[in-house]
PyMOL CGO cylinders between C-alpha atoms (Angstrom):
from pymol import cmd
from pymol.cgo import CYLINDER

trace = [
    CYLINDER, -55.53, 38.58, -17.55, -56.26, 41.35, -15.22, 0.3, 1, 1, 1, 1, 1, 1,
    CYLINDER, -56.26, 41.35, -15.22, -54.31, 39.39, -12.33, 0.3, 1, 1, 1, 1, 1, 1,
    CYLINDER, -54.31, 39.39, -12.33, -51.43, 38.99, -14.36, 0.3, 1, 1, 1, 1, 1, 1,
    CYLINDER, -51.43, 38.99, -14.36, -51.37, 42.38, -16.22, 0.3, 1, 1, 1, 1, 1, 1,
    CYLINDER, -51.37, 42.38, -16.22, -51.66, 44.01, -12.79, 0.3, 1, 1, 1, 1, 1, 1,
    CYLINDER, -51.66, 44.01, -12.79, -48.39, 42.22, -11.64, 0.3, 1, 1, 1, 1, 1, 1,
    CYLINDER, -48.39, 42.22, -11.64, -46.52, 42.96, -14.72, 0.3, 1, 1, 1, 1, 1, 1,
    CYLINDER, -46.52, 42.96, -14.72, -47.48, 46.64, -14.23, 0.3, 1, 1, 1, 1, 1, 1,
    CYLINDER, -47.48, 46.64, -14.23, -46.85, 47.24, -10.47, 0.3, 1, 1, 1, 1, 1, 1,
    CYLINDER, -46.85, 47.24, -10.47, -45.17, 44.41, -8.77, 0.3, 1, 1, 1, 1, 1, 1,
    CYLINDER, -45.17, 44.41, -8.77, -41.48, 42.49, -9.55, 0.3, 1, 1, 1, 1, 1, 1,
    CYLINDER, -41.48, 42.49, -9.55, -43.75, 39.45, -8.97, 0.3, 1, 1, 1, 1, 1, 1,
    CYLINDER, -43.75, 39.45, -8.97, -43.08, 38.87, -12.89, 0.3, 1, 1, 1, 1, 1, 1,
    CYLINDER, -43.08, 38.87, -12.89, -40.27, 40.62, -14.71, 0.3, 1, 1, 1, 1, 1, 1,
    CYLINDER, -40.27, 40.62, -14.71, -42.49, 41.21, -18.07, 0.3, 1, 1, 1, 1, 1, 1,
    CYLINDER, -42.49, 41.21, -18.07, -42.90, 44.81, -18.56, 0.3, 1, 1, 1, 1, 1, 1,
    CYLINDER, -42.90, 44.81, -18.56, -45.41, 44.39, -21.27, 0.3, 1, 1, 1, 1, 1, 1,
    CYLINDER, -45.41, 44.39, -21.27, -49.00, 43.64, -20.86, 0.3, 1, 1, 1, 1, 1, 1,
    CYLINDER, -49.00, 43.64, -20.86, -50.77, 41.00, -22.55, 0.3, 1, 1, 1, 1, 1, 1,
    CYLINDER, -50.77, 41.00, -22.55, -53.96, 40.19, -23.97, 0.3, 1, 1, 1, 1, 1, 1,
    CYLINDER, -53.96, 40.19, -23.97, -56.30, 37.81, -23.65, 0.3, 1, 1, 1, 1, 1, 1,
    CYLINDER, -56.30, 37.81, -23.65, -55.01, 35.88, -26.84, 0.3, 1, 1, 1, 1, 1, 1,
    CYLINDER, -55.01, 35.88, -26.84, -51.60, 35.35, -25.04, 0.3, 1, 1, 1, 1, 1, 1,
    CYLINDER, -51.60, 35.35, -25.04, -53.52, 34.16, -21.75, 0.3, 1, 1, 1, 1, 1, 1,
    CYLINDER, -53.52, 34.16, -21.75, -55.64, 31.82, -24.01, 0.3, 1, 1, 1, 1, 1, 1,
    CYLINDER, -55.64, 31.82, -24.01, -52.49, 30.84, -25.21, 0.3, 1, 1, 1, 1, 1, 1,
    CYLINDER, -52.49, 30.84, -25.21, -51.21, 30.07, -22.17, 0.3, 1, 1, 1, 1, 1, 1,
    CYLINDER, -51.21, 30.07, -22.17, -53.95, 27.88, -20.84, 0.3, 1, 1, 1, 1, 1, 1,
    CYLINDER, -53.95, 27.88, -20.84, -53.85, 25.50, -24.14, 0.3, 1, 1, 1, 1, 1, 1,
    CYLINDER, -53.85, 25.50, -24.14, -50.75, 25.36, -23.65, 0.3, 1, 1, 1, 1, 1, 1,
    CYLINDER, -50.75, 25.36, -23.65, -50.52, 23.92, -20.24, 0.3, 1, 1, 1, 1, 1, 1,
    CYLINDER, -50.52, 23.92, -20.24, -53.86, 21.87, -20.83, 0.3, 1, 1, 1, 1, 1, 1,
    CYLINDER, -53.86, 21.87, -20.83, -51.69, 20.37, -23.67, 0.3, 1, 1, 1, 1, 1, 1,
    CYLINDER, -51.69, 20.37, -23.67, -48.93, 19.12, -21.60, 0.3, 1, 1, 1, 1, 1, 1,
    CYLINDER, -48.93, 19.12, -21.60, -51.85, 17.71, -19.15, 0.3, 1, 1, 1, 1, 1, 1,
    CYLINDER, -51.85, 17.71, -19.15, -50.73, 20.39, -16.49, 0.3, 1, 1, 1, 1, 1, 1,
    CYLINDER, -50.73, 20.39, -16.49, -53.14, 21.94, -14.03, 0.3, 1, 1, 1, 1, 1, 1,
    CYLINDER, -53.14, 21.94, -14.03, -54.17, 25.46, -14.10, 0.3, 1, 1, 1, 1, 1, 1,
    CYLINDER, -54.17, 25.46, -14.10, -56.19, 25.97, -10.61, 0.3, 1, 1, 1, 1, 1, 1,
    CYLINDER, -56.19, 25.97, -10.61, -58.37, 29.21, -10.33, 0.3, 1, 1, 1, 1, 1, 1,
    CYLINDER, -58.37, 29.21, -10.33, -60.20, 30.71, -7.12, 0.3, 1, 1, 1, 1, 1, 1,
    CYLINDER, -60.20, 30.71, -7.12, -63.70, 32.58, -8.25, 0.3, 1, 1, 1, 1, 1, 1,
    CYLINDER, -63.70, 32.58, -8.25, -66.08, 34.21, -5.81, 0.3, 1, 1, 1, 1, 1, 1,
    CYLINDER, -66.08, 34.21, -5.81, -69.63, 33.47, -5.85, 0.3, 1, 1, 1, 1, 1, 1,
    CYLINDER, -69.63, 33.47, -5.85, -70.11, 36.04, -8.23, 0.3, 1, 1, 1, 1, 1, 1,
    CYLINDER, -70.11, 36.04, -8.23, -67.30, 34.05, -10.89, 0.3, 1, 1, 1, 1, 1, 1,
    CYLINDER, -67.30, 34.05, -10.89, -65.22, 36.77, -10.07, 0.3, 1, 1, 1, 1, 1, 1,
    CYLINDER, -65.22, 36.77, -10.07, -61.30, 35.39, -10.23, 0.3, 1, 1, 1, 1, 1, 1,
    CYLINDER, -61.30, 35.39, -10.23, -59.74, 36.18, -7.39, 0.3, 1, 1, 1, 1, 1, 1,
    CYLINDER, -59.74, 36.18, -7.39, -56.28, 34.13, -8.11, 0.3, 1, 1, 1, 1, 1, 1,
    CYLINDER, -56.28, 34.13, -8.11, -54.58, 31.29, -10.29, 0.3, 1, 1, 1, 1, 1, 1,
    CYLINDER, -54.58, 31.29, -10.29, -52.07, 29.18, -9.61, 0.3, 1, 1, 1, 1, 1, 1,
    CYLINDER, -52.07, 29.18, -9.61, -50.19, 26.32, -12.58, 0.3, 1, 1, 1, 1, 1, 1,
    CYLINDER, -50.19, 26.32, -12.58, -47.12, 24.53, -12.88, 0.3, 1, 1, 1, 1, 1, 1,
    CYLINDER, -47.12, 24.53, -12.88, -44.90, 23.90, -15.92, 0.3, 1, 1, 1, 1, 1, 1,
    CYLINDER, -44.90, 23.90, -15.92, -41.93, 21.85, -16.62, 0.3, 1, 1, 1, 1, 1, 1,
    CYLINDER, -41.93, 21.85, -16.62, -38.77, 23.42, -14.66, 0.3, 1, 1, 1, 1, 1, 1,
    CYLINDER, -38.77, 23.42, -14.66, -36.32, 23.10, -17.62, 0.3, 1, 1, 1, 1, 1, 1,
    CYLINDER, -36.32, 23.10, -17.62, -36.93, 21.81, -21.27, 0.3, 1, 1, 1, 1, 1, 1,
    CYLINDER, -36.93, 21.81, -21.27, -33.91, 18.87, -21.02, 0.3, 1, 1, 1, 1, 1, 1,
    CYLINDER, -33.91, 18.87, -21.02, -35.25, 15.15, -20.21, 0.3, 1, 1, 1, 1, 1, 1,
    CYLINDER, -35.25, 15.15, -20.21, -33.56, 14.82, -16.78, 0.3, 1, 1, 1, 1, 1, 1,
    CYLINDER, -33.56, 14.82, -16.78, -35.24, 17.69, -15.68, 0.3, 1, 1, 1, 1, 1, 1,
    CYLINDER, -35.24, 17.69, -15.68, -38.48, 15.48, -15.95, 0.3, 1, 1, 1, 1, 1, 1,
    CYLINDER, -38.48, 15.48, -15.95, -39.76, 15.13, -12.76, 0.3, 1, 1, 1, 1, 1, 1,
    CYLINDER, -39.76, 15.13, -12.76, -38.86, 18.98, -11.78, 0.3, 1, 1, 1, 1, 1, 1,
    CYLINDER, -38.86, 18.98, -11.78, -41.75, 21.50, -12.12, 0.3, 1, 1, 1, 1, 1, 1,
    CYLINDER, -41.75, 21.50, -12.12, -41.71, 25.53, -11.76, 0.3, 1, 1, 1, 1, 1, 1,
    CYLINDER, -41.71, 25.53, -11.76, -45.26, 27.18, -10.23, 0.3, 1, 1, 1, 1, 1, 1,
    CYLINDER, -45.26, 27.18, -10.23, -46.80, 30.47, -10.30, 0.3, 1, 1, 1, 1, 1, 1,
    CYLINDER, -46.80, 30.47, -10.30, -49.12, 31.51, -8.04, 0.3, 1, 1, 1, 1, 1, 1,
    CYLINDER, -49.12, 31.51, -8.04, -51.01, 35.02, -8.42, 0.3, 1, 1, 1, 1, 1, 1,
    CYLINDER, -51.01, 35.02, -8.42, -53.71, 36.54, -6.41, 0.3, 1, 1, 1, 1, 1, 1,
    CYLINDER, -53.71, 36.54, -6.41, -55.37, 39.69, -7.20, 0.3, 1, 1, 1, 1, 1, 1,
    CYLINDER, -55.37, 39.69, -7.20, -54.57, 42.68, -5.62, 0.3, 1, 1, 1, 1, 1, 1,
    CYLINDER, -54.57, 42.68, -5.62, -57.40, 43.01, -2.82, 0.3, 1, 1, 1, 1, 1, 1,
    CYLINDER, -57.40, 43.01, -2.82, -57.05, 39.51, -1.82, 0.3, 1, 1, 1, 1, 1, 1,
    CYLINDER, -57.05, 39.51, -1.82, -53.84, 39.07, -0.95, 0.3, 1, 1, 1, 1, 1, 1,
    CYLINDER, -53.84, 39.07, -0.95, -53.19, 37.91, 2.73, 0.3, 1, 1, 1, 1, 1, 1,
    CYLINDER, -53.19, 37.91, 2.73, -56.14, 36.61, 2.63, 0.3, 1, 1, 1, 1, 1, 1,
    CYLINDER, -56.14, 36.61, 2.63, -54.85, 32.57, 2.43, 0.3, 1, 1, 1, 1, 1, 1,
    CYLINDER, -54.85, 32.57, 2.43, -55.71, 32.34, -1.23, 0.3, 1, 1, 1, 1, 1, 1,
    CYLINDER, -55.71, 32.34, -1.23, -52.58, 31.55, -2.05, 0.3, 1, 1, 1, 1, 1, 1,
    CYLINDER, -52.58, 31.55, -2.05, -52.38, 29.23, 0.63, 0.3, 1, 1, 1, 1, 1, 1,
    CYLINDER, -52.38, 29.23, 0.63, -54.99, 27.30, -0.79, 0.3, 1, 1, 1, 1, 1, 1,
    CYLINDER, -54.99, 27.30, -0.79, -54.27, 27.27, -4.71, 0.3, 1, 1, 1, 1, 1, 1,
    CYLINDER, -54.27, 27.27, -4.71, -50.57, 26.48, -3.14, 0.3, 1, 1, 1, 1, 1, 1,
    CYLINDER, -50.57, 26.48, -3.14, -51.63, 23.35, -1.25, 0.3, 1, 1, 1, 1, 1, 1,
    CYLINDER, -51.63, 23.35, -1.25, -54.07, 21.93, -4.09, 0.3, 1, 1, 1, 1, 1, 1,
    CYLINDER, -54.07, 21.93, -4.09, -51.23, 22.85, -6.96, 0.3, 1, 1, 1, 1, 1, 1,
    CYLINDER, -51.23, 22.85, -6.96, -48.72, 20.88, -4.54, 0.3, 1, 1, 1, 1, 1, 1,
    CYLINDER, -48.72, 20.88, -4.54, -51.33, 17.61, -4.47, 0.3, 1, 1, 1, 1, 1, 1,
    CYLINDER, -51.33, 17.61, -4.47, -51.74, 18.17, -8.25, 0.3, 1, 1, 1, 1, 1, 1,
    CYLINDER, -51.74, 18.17, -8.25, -48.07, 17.48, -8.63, 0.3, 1, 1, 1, 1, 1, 1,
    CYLINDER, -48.07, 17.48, -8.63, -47.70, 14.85, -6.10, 0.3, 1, 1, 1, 1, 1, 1,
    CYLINDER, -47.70, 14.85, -6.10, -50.54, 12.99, -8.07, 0.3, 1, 1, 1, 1, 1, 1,
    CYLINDER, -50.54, 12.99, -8.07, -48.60, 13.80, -11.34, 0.3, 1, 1, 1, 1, 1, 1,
    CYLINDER, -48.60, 13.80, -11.34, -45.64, 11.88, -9.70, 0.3, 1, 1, 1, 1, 1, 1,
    CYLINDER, -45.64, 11.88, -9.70, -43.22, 14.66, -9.65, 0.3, 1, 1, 1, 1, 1, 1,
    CYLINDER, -43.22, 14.66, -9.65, -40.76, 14.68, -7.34, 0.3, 1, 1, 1, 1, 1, 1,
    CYLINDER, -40.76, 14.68, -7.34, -39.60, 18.37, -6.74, 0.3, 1, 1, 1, 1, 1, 1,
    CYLINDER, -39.60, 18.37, -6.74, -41.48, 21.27, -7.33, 0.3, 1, 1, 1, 1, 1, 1,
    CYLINDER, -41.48, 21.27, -7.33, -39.35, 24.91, -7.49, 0.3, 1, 1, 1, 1, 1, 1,
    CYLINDER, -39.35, 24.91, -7.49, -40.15, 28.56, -6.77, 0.3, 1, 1, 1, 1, 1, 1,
    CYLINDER, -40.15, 28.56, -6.77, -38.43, 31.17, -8.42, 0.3, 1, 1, 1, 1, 1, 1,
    CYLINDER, -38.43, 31.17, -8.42, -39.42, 34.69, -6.17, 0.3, 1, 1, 1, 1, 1, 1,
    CYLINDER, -39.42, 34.69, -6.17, -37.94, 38.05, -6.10, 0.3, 1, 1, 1, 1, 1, 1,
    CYLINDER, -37.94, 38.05, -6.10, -35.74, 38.19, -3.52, 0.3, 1, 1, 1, 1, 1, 1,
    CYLINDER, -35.74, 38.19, -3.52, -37.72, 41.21, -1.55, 0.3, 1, 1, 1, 1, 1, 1,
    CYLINDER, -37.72, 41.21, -1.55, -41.48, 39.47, -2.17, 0.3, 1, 1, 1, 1, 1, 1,
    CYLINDER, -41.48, 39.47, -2.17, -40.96, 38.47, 1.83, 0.3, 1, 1, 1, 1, 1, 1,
    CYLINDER, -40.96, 38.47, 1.83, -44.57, 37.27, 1.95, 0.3, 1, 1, 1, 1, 1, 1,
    CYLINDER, -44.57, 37.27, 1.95, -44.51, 34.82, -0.78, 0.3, 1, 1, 1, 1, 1, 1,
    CYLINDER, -44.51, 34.82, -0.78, -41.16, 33.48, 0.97, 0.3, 1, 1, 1, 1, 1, 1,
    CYLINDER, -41.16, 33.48, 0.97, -42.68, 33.48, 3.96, 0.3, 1, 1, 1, 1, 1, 1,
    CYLINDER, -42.68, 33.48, 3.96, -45.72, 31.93, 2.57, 0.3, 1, 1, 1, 1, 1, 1,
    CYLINDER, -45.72, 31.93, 2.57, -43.73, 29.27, 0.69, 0.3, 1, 1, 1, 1, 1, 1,
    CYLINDER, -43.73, 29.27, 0.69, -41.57, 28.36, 3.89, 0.3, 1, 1, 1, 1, 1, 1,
    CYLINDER, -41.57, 28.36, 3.89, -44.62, 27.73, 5.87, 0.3, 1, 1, 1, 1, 1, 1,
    CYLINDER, -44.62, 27.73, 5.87, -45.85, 25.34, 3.34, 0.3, 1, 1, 1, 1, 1, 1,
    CYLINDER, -45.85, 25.34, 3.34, -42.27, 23.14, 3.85, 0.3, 1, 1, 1, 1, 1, 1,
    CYLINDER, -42.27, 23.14, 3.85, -40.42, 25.09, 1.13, 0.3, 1, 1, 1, 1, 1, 1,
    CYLINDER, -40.42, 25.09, 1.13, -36.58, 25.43, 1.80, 0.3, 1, 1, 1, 1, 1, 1,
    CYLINDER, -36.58, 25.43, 1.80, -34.63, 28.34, 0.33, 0.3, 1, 1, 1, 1, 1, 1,
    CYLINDER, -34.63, 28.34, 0.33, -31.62, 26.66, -1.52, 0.3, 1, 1, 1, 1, 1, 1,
    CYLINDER, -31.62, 26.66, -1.52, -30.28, 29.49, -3.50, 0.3, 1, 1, 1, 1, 1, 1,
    CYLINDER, -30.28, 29.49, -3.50, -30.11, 33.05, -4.56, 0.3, 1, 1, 1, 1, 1, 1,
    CYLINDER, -30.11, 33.05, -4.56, -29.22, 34.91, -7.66, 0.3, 1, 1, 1, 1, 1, 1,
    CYLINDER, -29.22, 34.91, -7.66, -27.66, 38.25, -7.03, 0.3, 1, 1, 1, 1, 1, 1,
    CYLINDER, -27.66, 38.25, -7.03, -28.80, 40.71, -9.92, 0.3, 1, 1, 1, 1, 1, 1,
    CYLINDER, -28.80, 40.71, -9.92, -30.25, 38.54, -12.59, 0.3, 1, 1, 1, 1, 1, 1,
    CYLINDER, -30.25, 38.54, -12.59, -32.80, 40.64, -13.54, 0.3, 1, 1, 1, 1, 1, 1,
    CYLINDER, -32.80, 40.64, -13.54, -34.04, 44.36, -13.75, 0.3, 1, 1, 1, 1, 1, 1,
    CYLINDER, -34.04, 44.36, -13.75, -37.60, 45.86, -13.76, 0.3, 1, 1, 1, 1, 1, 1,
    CYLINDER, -37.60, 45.86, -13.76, -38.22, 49.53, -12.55, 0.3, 1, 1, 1, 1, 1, 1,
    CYLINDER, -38.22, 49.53, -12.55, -34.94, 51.32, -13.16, 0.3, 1, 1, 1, 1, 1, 1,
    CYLINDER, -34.94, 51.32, -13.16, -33.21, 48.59, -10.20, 0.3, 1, 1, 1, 1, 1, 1,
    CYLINDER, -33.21, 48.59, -10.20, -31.24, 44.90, -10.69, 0.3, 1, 1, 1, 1, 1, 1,
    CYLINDER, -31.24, 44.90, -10.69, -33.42, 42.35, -9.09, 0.3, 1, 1, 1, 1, 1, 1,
    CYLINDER, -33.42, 42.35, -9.09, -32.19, 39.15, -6.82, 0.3, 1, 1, 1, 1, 1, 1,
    CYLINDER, -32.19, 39.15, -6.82, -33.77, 35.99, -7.95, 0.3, 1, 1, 1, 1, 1, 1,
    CYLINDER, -33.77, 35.99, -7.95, -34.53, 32.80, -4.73, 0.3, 1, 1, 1, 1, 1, 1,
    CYLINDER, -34.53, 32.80, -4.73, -34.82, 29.61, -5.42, 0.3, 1, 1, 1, 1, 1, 1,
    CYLINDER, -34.82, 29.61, -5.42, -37.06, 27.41, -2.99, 0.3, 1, 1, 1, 1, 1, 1,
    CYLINDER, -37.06, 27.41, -2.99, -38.12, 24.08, -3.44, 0.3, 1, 1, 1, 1, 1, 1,
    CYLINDER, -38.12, 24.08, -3.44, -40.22, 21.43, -1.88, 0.3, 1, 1, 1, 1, 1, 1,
    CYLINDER, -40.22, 21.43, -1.88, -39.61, 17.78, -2.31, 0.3, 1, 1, 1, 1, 1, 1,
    CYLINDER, -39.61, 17.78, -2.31, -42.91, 16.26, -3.15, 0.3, 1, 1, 1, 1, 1, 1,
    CYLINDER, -42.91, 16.26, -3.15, -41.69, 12.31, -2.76, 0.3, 1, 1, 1, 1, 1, 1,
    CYLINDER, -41.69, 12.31, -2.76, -38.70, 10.50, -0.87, 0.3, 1, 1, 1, 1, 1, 1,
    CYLINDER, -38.70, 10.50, -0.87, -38.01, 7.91, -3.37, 0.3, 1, 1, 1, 1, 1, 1,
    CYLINDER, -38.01, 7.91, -3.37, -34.82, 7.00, -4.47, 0.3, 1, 1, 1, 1, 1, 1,
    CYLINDER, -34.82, 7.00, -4.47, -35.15, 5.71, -7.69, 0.3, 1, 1, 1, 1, 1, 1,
    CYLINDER, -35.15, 5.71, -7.69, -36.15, 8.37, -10.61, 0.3, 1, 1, 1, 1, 1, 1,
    CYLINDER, -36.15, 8.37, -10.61, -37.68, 5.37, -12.46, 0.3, 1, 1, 1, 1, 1, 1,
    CYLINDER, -37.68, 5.37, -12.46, -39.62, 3.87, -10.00, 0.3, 1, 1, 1, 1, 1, 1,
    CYLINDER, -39.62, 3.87, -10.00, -43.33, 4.85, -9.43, 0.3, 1, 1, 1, 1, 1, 1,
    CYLINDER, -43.33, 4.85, -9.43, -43.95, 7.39, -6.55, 0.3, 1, 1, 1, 1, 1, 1,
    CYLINDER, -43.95, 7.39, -6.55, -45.42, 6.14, -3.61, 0.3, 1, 1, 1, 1, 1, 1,
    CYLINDER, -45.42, 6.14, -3.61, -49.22, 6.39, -3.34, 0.3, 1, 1, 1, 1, 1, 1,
]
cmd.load_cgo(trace, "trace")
């Protein structure tokens, strides 16, 4: 809760401008332990969290099946630091193993270090969203990356192992 709270409050990371409590992030995790989807965390060796990273269905339509959006949030002190990296590459094997075949990032246009950061991990930008949103008193661009998880051609047929 802290994690995300902190981005709604000070970053465009997430366009919420309300804070939430820890009934909405409770919420949250049924939610996507519901739908069988993963919700990785990254503790110290005190059980401190130091970031969180989950996927959920892109869009709500059937066709849209095999399409998942991620989030990936690191706390404030810790970023650079290649946890993001890490919940980023074990989040992308969770979704492999899942058998979805494309997996999207939706960043603020000026967050150049998750770009960067998605790039790196095979990522390709594919579009971008001039003024879609507005947090802070200023319109907000909106890019669209995504990594294809699987080459196979047929949506019905079982992804390779």
């Amino acid at each position: 809760m802290a994690i995300y709270n902190d981005a709604v409050l000070n970053t465009t990371s997430i366009w919420n401008e309300t804070a939430v409590d820890a009934t909405n992030r409770v919420a949250w995790l049924t939610d996507r332990q519901r739908v069988g989807y993963p919700v990785l965390v990254c503790v110290d060796e005190s059980g401190a969290v130091l970031g969180y990273a989950s996927f959920g269905d892109w869009r709500a339509f059937d066709g849209y099946r095999h399409t998942v959006e991620h989030s990936v949030y690191v706390s404030k002190a810790c970023r650079g630091t290649g946890i993001g990296k890490a919940l980023m590459t074990a989040l992308i094997a969770r979704a492999r193993a899942l058998g979805k075949h494309v997996m999207v990032a939706g960043i603020e246009a000026g967050n150049e270090a998750s770009i960067r950061m998605h790039l790196k991990l095979g990522f390709e930008q594919v579009g971008l969203l001039t003024e879609v949103g507005t947090k802070f008193g200023r319109w907000l661009d909106l890019a669209f990356l995504q990594l294809t998880l699987d080459r196979r051609t047929d949506p019905d047929a079982p992804p390779a192992a």
